[in-house]
N, C-alpha and C positions, 0 to 999 in steps of 0.2 A: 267508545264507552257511553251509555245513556246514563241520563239522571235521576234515575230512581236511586232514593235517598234511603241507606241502612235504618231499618224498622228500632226505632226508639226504647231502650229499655223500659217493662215496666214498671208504674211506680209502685213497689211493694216488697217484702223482706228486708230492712234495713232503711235507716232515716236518708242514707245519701241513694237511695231508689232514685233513679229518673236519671240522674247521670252519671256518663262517659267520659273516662279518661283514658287518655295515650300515654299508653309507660313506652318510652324511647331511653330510657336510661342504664345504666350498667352499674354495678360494682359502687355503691350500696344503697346511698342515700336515696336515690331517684325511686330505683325498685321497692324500697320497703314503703317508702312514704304514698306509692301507690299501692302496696300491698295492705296497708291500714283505711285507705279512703275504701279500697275492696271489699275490706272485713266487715265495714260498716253499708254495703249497701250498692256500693258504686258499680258499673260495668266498667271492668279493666280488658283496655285490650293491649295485648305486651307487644310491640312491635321490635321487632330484632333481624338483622341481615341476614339475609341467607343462607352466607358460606362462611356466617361467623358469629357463631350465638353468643347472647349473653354469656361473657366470663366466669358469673357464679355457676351456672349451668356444671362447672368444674371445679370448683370452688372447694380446698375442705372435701373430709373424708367420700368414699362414695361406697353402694354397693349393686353388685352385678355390673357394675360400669354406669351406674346410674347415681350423677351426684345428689347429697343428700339433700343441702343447704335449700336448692332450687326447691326443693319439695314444700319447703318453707316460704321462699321466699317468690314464687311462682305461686301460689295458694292463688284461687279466686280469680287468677286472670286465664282470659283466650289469652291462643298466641297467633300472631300473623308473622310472617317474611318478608321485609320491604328492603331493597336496595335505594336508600334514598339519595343516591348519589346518580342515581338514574334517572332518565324521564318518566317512565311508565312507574317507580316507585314514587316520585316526587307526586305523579297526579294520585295518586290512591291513596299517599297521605294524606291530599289536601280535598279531597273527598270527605276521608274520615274526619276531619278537623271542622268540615261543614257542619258533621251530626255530631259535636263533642265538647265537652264542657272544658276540658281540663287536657293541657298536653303538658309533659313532663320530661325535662330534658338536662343530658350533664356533659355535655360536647364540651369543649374547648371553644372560650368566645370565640364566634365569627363562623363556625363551622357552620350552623346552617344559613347561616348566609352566604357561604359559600356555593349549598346546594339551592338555593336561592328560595328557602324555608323559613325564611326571617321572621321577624315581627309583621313585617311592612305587606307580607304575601298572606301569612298565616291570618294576620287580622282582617284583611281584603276576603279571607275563605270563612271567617265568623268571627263577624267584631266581637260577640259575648266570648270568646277563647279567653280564660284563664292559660298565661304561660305560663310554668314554673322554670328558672332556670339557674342549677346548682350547680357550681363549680369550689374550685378550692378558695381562691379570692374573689370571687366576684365579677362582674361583666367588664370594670373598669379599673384605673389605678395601676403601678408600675409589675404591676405580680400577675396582673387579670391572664394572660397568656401562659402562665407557666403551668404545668401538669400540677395537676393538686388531687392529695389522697391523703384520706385522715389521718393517717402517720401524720401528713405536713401538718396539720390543724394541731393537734395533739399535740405537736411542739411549739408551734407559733404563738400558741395564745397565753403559754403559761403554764399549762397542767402539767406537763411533764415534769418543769422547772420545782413542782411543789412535792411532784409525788417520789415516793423512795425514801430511803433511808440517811438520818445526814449527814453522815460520811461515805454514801454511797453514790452513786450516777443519777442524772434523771432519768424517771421510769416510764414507759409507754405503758398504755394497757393493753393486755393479751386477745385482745376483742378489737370489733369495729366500734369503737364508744362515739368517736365525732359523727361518721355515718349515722350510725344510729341516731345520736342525740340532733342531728341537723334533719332527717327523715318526720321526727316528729315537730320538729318548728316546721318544714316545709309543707307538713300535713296543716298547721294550727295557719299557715301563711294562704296555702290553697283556700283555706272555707273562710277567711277573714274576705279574702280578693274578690269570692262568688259573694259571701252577702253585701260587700261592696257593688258587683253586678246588680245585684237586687235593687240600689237605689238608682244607680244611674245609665244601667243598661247595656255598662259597657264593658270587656273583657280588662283585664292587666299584665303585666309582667311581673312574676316576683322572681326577685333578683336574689337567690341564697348564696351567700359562701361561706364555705365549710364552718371559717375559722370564727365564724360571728355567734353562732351557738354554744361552741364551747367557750368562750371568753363569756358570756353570757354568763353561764349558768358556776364560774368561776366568783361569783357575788362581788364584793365588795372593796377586790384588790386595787385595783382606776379608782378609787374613791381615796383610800387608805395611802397610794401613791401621792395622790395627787394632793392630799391636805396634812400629810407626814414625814412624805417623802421612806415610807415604811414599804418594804417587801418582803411579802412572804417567805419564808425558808422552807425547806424538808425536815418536817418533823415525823416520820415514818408514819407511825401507825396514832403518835399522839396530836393532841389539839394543843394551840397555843389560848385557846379560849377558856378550856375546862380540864380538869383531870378527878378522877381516872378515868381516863379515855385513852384504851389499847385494846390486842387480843393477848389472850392468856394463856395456856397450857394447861391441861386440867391433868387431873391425874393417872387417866387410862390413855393416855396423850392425844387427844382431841385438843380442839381449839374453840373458844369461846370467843367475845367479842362483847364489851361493857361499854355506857354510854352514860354519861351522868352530863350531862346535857342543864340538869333543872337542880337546883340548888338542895331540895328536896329529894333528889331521888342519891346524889351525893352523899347526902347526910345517912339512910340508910343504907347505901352500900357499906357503910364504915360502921355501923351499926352490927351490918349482918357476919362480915368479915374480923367482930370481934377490936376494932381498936377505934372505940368512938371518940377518944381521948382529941384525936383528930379537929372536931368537930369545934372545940372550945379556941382552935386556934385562930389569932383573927386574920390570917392568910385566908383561913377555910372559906368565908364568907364572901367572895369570887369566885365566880370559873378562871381567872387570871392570876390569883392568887395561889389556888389550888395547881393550877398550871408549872406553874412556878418551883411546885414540891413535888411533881411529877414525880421524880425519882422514888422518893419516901411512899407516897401513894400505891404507885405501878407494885412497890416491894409489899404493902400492906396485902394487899389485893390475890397480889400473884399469888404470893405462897399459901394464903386460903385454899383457893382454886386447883392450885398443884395437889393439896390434901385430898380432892375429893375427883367423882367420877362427871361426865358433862352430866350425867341425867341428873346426879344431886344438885351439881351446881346451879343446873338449870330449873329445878324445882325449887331449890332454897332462893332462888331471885326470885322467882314469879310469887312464891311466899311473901317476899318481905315487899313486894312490887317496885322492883329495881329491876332497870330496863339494862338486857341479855339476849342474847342471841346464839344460838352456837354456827360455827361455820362451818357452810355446806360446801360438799362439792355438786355435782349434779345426780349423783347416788341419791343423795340426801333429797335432794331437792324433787327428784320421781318419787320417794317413799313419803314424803312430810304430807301429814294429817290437814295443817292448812291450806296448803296446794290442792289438794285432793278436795277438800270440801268448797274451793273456790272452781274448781275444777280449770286452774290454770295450766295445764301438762294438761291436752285431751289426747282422745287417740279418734284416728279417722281411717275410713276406709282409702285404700288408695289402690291403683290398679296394678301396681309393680310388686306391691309388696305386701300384701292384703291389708295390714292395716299398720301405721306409722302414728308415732305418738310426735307434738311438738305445740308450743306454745296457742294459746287460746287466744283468742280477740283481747285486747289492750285493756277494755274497761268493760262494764256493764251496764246497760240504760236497759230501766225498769219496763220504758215501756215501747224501745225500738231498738231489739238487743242488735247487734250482729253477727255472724254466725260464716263458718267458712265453710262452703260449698264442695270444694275441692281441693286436693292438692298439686301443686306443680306439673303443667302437662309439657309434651315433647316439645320440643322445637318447631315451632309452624304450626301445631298441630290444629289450628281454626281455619288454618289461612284460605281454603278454597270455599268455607261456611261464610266466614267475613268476605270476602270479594263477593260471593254471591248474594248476600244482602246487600251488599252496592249498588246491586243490580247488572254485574259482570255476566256475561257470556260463557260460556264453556270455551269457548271459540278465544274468547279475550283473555279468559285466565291463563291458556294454552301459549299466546301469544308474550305474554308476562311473563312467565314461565322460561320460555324458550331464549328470551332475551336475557333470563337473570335477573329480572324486577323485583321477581318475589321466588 
C-alpha cells in the first residue's frame, strides 16, 4: 500500500464542511450522533464488517427486503467494509484515522484494544483524533464490561421508576429515548472536544455512557434526594408541581393534553372551563397546591372537554391562550400544518423507492443550514471509491478482498 493520503473533504455545504468522521458504531447512539454531525456538514464514512452489517440495517419494519430505519439512520454517509479484527482491515483504518477528525465507537471496553485500535495506536496515526466512546457504563467502574443497551439506561437511572401509572409497573418507552438522548450529548461532546483541538492541538477521548444522559436530563431528583431525602413516585400522566396537568378525552374521543405550568395560564383554564370559583381558593395560588386538588381539578376540566369535539376544544384554548396540545399519533404528525410549514417530515428522492419521507435536519441556522444529501446506501457501497482515494491499487483492493479485509 502507498501513501497517498484520501483527498480531504471540501469546505463547503454545511458549518461542520472540512471534516471526517468514522461511524464504527451499531445499534443506536454511535450511528445517529454521527448521523447529525452529517446533516450538518461532516463527511461520514460508516465503516461496518463485512459478513456482518450494521444491525439497524434490519431493524424495524422493512420493504422489498430493504430495511427502512437504515434509510434514516444511514442518511449522509459512504459506506466501507472493514474487518477490523484483521491486518489488512486494522491498516486501512488507520489510514483513514490519519485523514479524519472524529472516530466513533460502541465496542465493549477493551475491544479495540484488543484489535490493537486503542487510544495509544489511534492517536500515534493522528494525535488531533477526536475519539468518541459510547457504552452503557462507561470505560470504567464495576459495570464498564457488561453489555449495555438503553433498555439498561432507561431503568438504571431512574425514568422508568417515575414513569407509569401509580398502581401500575415501571414503564420503558416504546422508542430508543436513551440512544437517542445520549446521540445528542455525544454530538454536543464531539464539537466541545474539537473546539478544545482548537486551542491546544490535541485530539481527546470522550468517554459517553448511556446512563449519564438520561439521569441528566431527569433534573433535580440527586438534589431533592440528597437535601430531603425525597423520591419521586409515579404520578401517570399528573405532576406533583402543578395541576391541571393530564390528558383528557374529548368528546369524539380524541385525546388532548393540558399544561398549566404558569400560574396564569391555571387561572384561565378554570376561567374557560367554567368553574373560576377555583381560583379564590388559597390552595390555588401554587402549582403544589393545585397539585394537591388534582382530583377536583382533573374532574373540573375533564368533563368540559368530554362536552365538546378536540377542534373546539382546541380553538376554545388557543382563544382563551391556555396552553393544549391534542395528541398525535404519526397520522397526525404527516398531516399537521406546523410540521409542514417547518418542513420537519421532508420527502427525498431515494433509489429503492423513488421517494421516502423522514425527518429533516435537527435545527435551522440561518445562515449554514444543513441539508441531507442522501438516504441510506447498501452495504459497502463506497468501499472500492474509498480505498481508491487511499490511494489502493486495484491489485491491493483484490487482495483485501480475497483475504476478507473488507
Amino acid at each position: 500500500m502507498n501513501d497517498t493520503s484520501l483527498p480531504r473533504p471540501p469546505r463547503h455545504d454545511g458549518p461542520l464542511s472540512g471534516l471526517r468522521v468514522l461511524d464504527l458504531a451499531t445499534l443506536f447512539a454511535g450511528p445517529l450522533c454521527a448521523t447529525m454531525l452529517g446533516d450538518f456538514g461532516a463527511e461520514v464514512i460508516k465503516v461496518e464488517h463485512p459478513r456482518k452489517p450494521d444491525p439497524s440495517r434490519g431493524h424495524g419494519p422493512s420493504k422489498d427486503g430493504i430495511g427502512l430505519w437504515w434509510k434514516l439512520l444511514g442518511r449522509n454517509k459512504k459506506n466501507i467494509t472493514l474487518d477490523l479484527s484483521s491486518t489488512g482491515g486494522r491498516e486501512v483504518l488507520l489510514k483513514l484515522v490519519a485523514e479524519s477528525d472524529v472516530l466513533i465507537e460502541n465496542f465493549r471496553p477493551g475491544t479495540l484494544e484488543k484489535w490493537h485500535l486503542g487510544w495509544d495506536e489511534l492517536s500515534a496515526a493522528n494525535p488531533r483524533l477526536v475519539l468518541a466512546r459510547i457504552t452503557g457504563f462507561g470505560q470504567f467502574g464495576p459495570y464498564s464490561r457488561r453489555p449495555g443497551f438503553g433498555t439498561l439506561a432507561e431503568a438504571m437511572s431512574g425514568f422508568a421508576a417515575i414513569t407509569g401509572q401509580p398502581d401500575g409497573p415501571p414503564t420503558l418507552p416504546p422508542f430508543g429515548l436513551a440512544d437517542s438522548i445520549a446521540a445528542l450529548a455525544t454530538s454536543y461532546a464531539v464539537m466541545a472536544a474539537l473546539r478544545g483541538r482548537d486551542e491546544t492541538g490535541r485530539g481527546q477521548i470522550v468517554d459517553m455512557a448511556l446512563i449519564e444522559p438520561m439521569l441528566t436530563i431527569l433534573g433535580p431528583q440527586p438534589l431533592w434526594y440528597d437535601q430531603l431525602g425525597y423520591v419521586q413516585p409515579r404520578t401517570g400522566n399528573r405532576s406533583t408541581n402543578n395541576a391541571p396537568r393530564n390528558t383528557y378525552r374529548t368528546g369524539d374521543g380524541k385525546w388532548v393534553a393540558v399544561s398549566t405550568s404558569a400560574q396564569s395560564i391555571a387561572e384561565r383554564v378554570m376561567r374557560l372551563v367554567g368553574r373560576p370559583g377555583f381560583i379564590d381558593e388559597d390552595w390555588f395560588a401554587t402549582g403544589s397546591g393545585r397539585a394537591a386538588h388534582a382530583d377536583e381539578l382533573d374532574e373540573a376540566v375533564g368533563s368540559w372537554i368530554a362536552a365538546h369535539t378536540r377542534d373546539e376544544v382546541v380553538t376554545a384554548f388557543e382563544k382563551a391562550e391556555a396552553a393544549i396540545a391534542p395528541i398525535y399519533d404519526i397520522r397526525d404528525v404527516m398531516a399537521d400544518e406546523q410540521y409542514r410549514a417547518l418542513d420537519s417530515i421532508t420527502e427525498l428522492p431515494d433509489p429503492d423507492f423513488g421517494t421516502v419521507k423522514m425527518q429533516n435536519v435537527l435545527f435551522r441556522l440561518s445562515e449554514t443550514p444543513g441539508s441531507i444529501k442522501w438516504t441510506g446506501r447498501p452495504h459497502g457501497a463506497d468501499t472500492d471509491a474509498i480505498l481508491t482515494g487511499l490511494g489502493l491499487t486495484d491489485t491491493e483492493i483484490t487482495t483485501l478482498r480475497s483475504a476478507g479485509a473488507v
